[in-house]
BALOBA-1460 file (C-alpha; in Angstrom, 3 decimals):
// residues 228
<rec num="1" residu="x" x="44.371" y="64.373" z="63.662"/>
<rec num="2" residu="x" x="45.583" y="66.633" z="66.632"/>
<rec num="3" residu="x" x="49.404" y="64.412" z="66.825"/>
<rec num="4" residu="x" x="49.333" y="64.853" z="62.674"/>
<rec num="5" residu="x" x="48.966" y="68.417" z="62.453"/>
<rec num="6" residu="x" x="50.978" y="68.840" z="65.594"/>
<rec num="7" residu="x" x="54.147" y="66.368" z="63.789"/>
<rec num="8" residu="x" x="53.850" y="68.096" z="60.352"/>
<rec num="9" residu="x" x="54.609" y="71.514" z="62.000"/>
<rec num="10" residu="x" x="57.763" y="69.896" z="63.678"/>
<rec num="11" residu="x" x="58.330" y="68.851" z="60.111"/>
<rec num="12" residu="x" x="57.769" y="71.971" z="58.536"/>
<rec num="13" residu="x" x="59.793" y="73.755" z="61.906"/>
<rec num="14" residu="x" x="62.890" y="72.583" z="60.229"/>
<rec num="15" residu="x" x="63.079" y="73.930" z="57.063"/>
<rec num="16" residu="x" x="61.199" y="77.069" z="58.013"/>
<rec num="17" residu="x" x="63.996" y="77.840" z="61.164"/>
<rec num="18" residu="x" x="66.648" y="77.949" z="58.343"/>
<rec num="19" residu="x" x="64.603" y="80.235" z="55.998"/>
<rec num="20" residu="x" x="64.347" y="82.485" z="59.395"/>
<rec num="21" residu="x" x="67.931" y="82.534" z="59.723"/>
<rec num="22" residu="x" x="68.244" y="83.622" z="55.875"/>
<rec num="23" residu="x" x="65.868" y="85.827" z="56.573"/>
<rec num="24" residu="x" x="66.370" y="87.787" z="59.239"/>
<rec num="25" residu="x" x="64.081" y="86.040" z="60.862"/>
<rec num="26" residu="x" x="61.031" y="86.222" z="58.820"/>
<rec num="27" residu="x" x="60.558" y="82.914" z="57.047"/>
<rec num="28" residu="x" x="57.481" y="84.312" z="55.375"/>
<rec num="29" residu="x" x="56.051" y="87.880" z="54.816"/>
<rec num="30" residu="x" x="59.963" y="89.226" z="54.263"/>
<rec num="31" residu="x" x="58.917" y="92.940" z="52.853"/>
<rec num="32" residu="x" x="55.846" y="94.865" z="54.041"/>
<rec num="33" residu="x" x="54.806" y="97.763" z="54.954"/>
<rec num="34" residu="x" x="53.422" y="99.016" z="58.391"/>
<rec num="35" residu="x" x="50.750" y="101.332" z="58.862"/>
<rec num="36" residu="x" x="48.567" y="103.076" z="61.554"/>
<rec num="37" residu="x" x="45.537" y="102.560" z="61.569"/>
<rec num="38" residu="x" x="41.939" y="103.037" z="63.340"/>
<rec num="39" residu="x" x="39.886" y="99.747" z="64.327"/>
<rec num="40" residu="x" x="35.850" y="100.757" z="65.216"/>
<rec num="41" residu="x" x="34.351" y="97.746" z="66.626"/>
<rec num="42" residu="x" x="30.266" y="98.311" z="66.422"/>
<rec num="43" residu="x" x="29.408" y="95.055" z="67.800"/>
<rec num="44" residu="x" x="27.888" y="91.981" z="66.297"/>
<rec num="45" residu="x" x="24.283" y="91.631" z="66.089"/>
<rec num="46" residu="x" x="22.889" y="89.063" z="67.198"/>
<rec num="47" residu="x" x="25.577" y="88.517" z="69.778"/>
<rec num="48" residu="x" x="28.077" y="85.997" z="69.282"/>
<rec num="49" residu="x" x="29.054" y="85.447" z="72.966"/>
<rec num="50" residu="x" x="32.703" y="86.986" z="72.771"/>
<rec num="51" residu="x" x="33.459" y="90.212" z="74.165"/>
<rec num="52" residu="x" x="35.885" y="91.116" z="71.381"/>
<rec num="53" residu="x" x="33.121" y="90.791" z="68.687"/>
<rec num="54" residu="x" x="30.367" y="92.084" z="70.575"/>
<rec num="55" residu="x" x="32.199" y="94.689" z="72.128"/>
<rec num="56" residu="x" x="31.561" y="98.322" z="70.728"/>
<rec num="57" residu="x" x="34.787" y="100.079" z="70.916"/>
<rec num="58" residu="x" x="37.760" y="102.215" z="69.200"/>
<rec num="59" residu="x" x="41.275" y="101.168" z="68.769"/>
<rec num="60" residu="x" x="44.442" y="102.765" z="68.118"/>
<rec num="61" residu="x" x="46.341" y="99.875" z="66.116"/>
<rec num="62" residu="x" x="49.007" y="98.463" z="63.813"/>
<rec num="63" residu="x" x="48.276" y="97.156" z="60.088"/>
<rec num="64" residu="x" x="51.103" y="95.314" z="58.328"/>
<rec num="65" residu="x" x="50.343" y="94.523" z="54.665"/>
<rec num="66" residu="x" x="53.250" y="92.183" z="52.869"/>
<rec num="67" residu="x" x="53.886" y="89.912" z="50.392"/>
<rec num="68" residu="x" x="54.221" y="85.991" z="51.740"/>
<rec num="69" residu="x" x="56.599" y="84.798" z="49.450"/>
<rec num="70" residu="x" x="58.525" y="88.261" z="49.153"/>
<rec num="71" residu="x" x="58.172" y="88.345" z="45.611"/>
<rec num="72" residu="x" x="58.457" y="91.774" z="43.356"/>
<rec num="73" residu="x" x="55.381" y="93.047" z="41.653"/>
<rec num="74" residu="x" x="54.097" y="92.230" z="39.295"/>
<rec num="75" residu="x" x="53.798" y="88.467" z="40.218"/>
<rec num="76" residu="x" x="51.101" y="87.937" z="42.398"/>
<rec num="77" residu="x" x="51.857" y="86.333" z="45.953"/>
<rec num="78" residu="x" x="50.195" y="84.798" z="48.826"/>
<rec num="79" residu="x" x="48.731" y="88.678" z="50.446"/>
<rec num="80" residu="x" x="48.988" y="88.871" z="54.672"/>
<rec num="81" residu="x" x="47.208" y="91.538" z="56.687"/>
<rec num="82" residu="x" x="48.117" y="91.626" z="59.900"/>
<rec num="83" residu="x" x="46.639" y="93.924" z="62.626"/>
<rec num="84" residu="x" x="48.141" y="94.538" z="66.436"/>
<rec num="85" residu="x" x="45.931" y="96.303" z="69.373"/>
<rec num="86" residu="x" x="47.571" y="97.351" z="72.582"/>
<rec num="87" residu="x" x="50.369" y="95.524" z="74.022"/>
<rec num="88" residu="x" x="51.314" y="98.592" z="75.969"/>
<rec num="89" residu="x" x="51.662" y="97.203" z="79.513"/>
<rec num="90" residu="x" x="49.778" y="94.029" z="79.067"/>
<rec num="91" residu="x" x="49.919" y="90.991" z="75.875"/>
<rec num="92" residu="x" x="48.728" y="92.368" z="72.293"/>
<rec num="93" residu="x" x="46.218" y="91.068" z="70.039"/>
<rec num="94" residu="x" x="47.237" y="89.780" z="66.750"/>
<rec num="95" residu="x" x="45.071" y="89.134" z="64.074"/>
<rec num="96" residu="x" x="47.056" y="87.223" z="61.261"/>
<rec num="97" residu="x" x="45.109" y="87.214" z="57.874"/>
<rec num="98" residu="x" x="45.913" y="85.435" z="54.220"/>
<rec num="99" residu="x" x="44.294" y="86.520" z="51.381"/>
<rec num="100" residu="x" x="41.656" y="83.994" z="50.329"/>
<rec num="101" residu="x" x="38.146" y="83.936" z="48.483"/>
<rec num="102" residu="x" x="35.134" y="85.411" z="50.302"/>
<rec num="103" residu="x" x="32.774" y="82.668" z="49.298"/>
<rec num="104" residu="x" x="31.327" y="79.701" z="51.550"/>
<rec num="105" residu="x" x="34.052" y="77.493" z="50.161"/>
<rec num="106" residu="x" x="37.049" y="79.865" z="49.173"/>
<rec num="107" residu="x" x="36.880" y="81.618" z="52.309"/>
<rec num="108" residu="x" x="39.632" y="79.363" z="53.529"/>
<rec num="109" residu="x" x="41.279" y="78.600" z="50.429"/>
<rec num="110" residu="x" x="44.481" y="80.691" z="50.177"/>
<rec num="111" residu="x" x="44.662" y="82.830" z="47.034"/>
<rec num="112" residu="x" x="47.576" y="84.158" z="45.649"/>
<rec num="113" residu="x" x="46.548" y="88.258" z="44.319"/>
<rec num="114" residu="x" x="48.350" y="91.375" z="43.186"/>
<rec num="115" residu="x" x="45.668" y="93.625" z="44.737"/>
<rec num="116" residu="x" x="46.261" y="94.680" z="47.997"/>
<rec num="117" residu="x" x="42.134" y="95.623" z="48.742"/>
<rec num="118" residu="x" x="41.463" y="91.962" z="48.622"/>
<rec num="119" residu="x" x="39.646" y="89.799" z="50.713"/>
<rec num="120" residu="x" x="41.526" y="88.340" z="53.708"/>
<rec num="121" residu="x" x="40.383" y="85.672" z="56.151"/>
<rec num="122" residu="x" x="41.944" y="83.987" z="59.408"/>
<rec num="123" residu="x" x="41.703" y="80.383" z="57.668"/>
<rec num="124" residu="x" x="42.607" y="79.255" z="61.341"/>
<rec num="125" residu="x" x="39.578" y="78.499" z="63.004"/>
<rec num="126" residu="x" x="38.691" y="79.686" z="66.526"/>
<rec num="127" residu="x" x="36.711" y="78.172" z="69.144"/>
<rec num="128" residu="x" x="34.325" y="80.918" z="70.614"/>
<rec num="129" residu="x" x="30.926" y="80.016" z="72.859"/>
<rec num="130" residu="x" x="29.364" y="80.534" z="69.285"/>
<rec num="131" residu="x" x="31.219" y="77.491" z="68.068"/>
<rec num="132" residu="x" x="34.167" y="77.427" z="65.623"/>
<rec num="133" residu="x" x="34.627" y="81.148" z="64.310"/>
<rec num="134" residu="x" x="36.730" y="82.584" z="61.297"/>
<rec num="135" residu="x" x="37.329" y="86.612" z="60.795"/>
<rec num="136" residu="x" x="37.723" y="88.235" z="57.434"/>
<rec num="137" residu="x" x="39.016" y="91.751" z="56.257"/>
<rec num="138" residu="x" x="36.195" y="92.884" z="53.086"/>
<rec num="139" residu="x" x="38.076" y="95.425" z="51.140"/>
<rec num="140" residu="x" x="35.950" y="98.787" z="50.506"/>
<rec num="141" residu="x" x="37.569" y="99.529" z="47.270"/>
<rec num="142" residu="x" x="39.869" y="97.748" z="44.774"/>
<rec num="143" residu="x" x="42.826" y="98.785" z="42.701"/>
<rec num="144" residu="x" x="45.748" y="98.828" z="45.521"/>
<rec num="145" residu="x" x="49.234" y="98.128" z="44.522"/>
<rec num="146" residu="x" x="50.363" y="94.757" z="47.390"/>
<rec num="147" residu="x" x="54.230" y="95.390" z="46.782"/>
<rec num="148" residu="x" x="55.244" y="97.786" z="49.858"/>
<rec num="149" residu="x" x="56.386" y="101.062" z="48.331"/>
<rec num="150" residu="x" x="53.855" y="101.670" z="46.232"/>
<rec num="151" residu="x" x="51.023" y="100.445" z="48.670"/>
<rec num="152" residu="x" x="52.518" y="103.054" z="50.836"/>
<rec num="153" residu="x" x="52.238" y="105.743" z="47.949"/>
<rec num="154" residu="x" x="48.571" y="104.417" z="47.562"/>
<rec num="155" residu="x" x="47.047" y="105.115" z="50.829"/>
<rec num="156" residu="x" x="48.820" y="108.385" z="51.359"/>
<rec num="157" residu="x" x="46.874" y="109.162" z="48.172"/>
<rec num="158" residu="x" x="43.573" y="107.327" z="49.065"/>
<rec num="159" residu="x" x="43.023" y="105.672" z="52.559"/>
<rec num="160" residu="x" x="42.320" y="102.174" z="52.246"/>
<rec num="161" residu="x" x="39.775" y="100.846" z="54.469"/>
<rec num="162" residu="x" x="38.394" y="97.381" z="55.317"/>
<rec num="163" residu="x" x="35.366" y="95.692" z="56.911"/>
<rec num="164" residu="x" x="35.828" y="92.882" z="59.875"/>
<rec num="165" residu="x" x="33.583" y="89.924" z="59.763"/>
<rec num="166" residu="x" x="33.430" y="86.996" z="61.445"/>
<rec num="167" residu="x" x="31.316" y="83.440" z="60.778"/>
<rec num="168" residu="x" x="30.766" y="80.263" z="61.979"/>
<rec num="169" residu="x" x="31.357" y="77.417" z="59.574"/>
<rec num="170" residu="x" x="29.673" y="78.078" z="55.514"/>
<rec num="171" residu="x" x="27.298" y="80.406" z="57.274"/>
<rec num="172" residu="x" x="27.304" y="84.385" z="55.894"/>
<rec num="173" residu="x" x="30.070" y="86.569" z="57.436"/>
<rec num="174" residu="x" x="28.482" y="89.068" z="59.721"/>
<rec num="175" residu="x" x="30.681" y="92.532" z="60.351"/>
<rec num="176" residu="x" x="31.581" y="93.523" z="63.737"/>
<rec num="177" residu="x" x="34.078" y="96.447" z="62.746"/>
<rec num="178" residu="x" x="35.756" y="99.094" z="60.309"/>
<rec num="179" residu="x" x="39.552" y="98.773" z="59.785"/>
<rec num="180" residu="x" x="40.660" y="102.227" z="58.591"/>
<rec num="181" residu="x" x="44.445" y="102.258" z="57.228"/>
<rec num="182" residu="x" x="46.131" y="105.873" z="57.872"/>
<rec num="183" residu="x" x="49.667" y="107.008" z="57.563"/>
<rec num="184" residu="x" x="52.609" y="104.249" z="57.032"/>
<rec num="185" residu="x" x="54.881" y="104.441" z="59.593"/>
<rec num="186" residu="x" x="59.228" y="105.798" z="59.538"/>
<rec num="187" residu="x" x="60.669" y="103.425" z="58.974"/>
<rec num="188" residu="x" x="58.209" y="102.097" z="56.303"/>
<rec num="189" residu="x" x="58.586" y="97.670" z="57.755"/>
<rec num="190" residu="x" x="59.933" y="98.132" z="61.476"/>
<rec num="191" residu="x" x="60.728" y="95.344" z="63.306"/>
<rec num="192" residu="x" x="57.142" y="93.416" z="64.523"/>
<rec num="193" residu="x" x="56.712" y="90.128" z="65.025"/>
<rec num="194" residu="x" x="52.461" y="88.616" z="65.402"/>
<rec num="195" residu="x" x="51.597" y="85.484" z="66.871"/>
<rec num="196" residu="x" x="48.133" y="84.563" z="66.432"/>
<rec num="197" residu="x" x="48.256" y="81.519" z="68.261"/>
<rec num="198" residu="x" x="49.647" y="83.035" z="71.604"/>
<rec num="199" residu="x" x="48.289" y="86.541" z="71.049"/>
<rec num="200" residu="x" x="44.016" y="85.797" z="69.857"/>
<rec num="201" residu="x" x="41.193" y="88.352" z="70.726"/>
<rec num="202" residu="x" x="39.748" y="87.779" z="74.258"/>
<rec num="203" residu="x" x="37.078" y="85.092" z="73.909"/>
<rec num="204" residu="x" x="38.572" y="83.228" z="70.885"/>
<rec num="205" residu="x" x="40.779" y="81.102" z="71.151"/>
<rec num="206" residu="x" x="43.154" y="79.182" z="68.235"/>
<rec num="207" residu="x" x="42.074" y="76.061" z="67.254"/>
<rec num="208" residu="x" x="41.895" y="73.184" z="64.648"/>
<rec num="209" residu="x" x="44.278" y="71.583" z="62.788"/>
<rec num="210" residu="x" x="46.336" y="74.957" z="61.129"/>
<rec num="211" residu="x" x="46.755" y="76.386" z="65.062"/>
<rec num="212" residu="x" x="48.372" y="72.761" z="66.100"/>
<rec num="213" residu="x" x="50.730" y="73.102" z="63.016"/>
<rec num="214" residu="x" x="51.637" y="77.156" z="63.386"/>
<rec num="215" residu="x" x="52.403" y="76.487" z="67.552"/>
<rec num="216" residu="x" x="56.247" y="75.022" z="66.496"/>
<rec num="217" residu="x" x="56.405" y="76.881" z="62.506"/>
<rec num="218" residu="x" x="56.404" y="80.126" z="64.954"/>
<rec num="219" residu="x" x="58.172" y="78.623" z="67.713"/>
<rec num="220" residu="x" x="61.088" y="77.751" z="64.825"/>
<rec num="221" residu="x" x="61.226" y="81.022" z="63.356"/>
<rec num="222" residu="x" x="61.030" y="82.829" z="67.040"/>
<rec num="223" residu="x" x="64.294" y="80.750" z="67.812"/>
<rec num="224" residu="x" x="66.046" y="81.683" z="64.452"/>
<rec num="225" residu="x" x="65.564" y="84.999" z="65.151"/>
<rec num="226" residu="x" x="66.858" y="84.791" z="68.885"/>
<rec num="227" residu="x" x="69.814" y="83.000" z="67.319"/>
<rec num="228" residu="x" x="71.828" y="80.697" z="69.021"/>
């Protein structure tokens, strides 16, 4: 299973550089838009074992919200929230997150949505001392134009706020934190780039099948980008 999912990212590598290269460099997730943010970690209770969920804390970070496919409203798309802590004089944190169902089984279905306050989960799985973990973002509120100027115009208006979860296997998510989305940034999609294979929370780390197959789909587009 491991040589599989590890050969059908090589596959996928291929095709994905050359979108890159069209792209600018992003294959997926062209057009978003970038936000500061607040991240309140309160700790999981019972314990899961990993400092980074257990951990009460406050954070400074980075929220991207975009649109996978890059497509205009109002089609809906495959939704990403992505969130970045520190990096300033030591490796960042990523957290890469699709928008899925928040049910036992959807949870790691992708689902493509219009609304930006949607439910977003890791899908990849992450081996913890809990056993294999996933996180979620639980939206607070609903209604949030996904297409990046508008979702810009939307939390000026009304901040847009999310709660972190995390679970092992079918079992109920459990929260650990508050996201709080502030002011979008100048300009509005700056150039970031997340890894959440090399860059995971301390204590988890990227595993199963979808981590094997992202290692060389990021190492594809990271090499576009560099160009030749």
């Amino acid at each position: 299973m491991a040589d599989l999912s590890r050969g059908a990212g090589r596959l996928v590598a291929v095709p994905l550089a050359a979108v890159a290269r069209w792209r600018s460099g992003k294959p997926m997730h062209p057009r978003g838009a970038v936000f500061d943010a607040v991240l309140e970690r309160q700790g999981g209770e019972p314990p899961w074992g990993v400092p980074f969920l257990d951990t009460p804390g406050r954070d400074d970070v980075v929220v991207r919200l975009s649109r996978g496919a890059g497509l205009p409203e109002p089609w809906p798309d495959l939704l990403g929230l992505a969130v970045r802590l520190g990096g300033e004089g030591g490796p960042p944190v990523d957290l890469l997150l699709s928008s899925t169902g928040s049910g036992r089984l959807t949870r790691v279905v992708p689902a493509l949505r219009r609304d930006a306050a949607a439910a977003y989960c890791s899908i990849m799985a992450y081996r913890s001392p809990a056993g294999p973990l996933r996180l979620a973002a639980l939206p607070t509120t609903r209604g949030v134009p996904s297409d990046p100027g508008p979702v810009a115009a939307a939390v000026r208006r009304e901040p847009l706020a999310f709660v972190l979860a995390a679970a092992r296997g079918r079992e109920a998510w459990r929260p650990f934190a508050r996201l709080a989305l502030g002011e979008p940034v100048r300009p509005l999609d700056p150039e970031l780039r997340f890894d959440a294979v090399r860059h995971p929370p301390p204590g988890l780390v990227p595993d199963g099948p979808l981590a094997r197959f992202r290692a060389p789909a990021y190492a594809a587009a990271q090499a576009a980008r560099q160009g030749p």
